[in-house]
N, C-alpha and C positions, 0 to 999 in steps of 0.2 A: 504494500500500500504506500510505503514511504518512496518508493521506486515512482510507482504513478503521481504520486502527488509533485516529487520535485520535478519530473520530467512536464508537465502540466509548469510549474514553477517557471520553469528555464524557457520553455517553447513559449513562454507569455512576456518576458523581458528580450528576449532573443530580437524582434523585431524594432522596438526602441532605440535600444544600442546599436541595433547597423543603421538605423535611419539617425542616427545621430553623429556618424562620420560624412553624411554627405554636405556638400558648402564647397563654401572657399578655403582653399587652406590655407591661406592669407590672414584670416578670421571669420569664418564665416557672412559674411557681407551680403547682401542681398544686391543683387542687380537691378540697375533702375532701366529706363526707357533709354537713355543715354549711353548705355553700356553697351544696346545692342546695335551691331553694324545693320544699318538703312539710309536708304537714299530720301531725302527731304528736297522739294522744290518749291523753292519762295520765289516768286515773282517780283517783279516790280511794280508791274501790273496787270491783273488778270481781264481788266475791259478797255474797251476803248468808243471814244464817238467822233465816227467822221466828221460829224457837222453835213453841210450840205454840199456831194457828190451830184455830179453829173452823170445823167441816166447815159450808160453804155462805154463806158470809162473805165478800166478795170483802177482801181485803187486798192494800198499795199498797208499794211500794218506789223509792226514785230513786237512784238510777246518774250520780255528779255527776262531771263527767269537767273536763279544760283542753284547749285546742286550744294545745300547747309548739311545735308547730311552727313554719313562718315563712311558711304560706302555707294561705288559706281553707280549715277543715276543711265537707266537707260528707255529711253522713250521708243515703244513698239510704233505705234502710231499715232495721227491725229486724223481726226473726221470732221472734215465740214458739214452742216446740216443739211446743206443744199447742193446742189450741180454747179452753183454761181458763185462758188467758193473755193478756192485752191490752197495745200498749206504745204508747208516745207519746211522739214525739222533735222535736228543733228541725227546722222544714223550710226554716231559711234559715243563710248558709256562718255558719258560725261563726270570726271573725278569729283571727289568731294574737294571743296572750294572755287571749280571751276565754273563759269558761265557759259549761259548756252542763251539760241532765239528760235521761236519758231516765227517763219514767215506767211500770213495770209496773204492774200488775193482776194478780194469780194469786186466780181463783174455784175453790176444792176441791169438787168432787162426792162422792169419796170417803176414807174416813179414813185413816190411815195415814202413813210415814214419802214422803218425796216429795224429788227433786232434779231441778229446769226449768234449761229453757236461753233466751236467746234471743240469736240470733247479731247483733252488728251489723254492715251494710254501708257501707263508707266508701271516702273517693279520700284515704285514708292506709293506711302499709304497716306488715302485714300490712292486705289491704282487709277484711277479717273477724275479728270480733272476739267473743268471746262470755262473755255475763254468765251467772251461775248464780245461781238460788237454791233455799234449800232451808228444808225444816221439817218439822214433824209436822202432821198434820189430826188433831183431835180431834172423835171423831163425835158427832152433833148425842144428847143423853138422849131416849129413847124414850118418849111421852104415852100 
């Protein structure tokens, strides 16, 4: 009986003491958000407003961003919401501390007040990220 009870004993502390070596062996120190390597993109500015464009004009805009994190930002792709949109971004990682831009293109077909999107995709968190801009199309004077 004194067999079963200590083995009962030992197989009940047994799991404590090993989970009690695991950590840092530094001092055991918990790791923050900081600790772990990700790519961070802070913009400078995430929108923009043409003001007023002339209808059929392609007009150009750059989206200048920093990779603050502490580890390779790299941007898969970016999506314009519409056909009337064109974007152009870095296709190699961008290091931590370094600067990157992406390039739109918004061609207006027709006149009016207008607000685009284009989403960017990345292996930084949130992985989707999305720029806006916006303006007026001013229609072309009629010959």
């Amino acid at each position: 009986m004194k067999r079963i009870f200590l083995a009962v004993v030992f197989a009940s502390i047994l799991p404590f003491v090993s989970f009690a070596q695991w950590g840092d062996p530094e001092g055991n120190k918990q790791l923050s958000a900081s600790d772990l390597k990700a790519p961070v993109i802070t913009w400078d500015k995430d929108s923009y407003n043409f003001g007023e464009i002339p209808q059929g004009i392609p007009v150009d805009v750059v989206f200048e961003f920093t990779n603050t994190g502490n580890a390779p930002l790299i941007i898969s792709k970016v999506e314009p919401a519409c056909n009337c949109t064109d974007a152009v971004w870095p296709k190699t990682p961008i290091m931590p501390g370094q600067r990157g831009e992406i390039g739109v293109t918004f061609d207006a077909a027709t006149g009016g007040k207008f607000s685009k999107t284009a989403v960017v995709t990345s292996n930084a968190k949130p992985t989707e990220q999305t720029l806006v801009f916006t303006g007026t199309v001013v229609s072309k004077p009629k010959k």
